[in-house]
C-alpha positions as CSV (number, residue, x, y, z in Angstrom):
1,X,152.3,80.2,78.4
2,X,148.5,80.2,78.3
3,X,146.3,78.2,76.1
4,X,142.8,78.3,75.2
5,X,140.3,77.0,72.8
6,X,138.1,80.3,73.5
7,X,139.0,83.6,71.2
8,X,139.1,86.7,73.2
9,X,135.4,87.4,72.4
10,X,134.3,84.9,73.9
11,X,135.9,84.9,77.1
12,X,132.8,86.4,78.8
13,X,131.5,83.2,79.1
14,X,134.5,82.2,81.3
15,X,134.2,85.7,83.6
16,X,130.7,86.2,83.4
17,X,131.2,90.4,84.0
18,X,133.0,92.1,80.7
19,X,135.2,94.3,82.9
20,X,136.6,91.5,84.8
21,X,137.2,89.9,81.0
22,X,138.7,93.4,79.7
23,X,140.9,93.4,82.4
24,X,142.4,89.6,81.9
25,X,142.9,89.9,78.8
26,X,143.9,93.5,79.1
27,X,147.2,91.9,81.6
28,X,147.7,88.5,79.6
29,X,148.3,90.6,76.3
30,X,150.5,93.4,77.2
31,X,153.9,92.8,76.2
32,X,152.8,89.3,75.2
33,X,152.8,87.7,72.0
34,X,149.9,85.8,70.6
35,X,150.1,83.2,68.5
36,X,146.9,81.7,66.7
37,X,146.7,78.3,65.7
38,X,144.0,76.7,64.2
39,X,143.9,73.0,64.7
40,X,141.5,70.8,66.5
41,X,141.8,70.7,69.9
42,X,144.2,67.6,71.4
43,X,141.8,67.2,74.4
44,X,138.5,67.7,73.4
45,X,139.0,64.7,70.2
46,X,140.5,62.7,73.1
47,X,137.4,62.9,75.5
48,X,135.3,62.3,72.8
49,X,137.1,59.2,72.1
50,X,137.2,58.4,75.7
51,X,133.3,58.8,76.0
52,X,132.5,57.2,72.5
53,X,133.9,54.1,74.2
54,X,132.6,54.2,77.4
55,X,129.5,54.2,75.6
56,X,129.8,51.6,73.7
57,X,130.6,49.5,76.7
């Protein structure tokens, strides 16, 4: 299982070269399913939690 909070088009900004991103995403998707779900992400509301109290500290 693989999760990210990036859609496939941006995944350049991960790779930084398109044919090194073509070619991930080419290997994760093949005989794969995908399943998108559209929530807020667990982790990113929990660091900004975390930080909002630090900061108020």
């Amino acid at each position: 299982m693989l999760t990210s909070d990036l859609p496939f088009s941006k995944w350049d900004n991960i790779f930084k070269d398109p044919l090194t991103t073509a070619a991930a995403i080419d290997r994760l998707v093949h005989h794969s399913v995908i399943l998108e779900v559209n929530l807020p992400s667990y982790r990113l509301e929990s660091a900004k939690k975390s930080k909002a109290a630090v900061l108020e500290s």
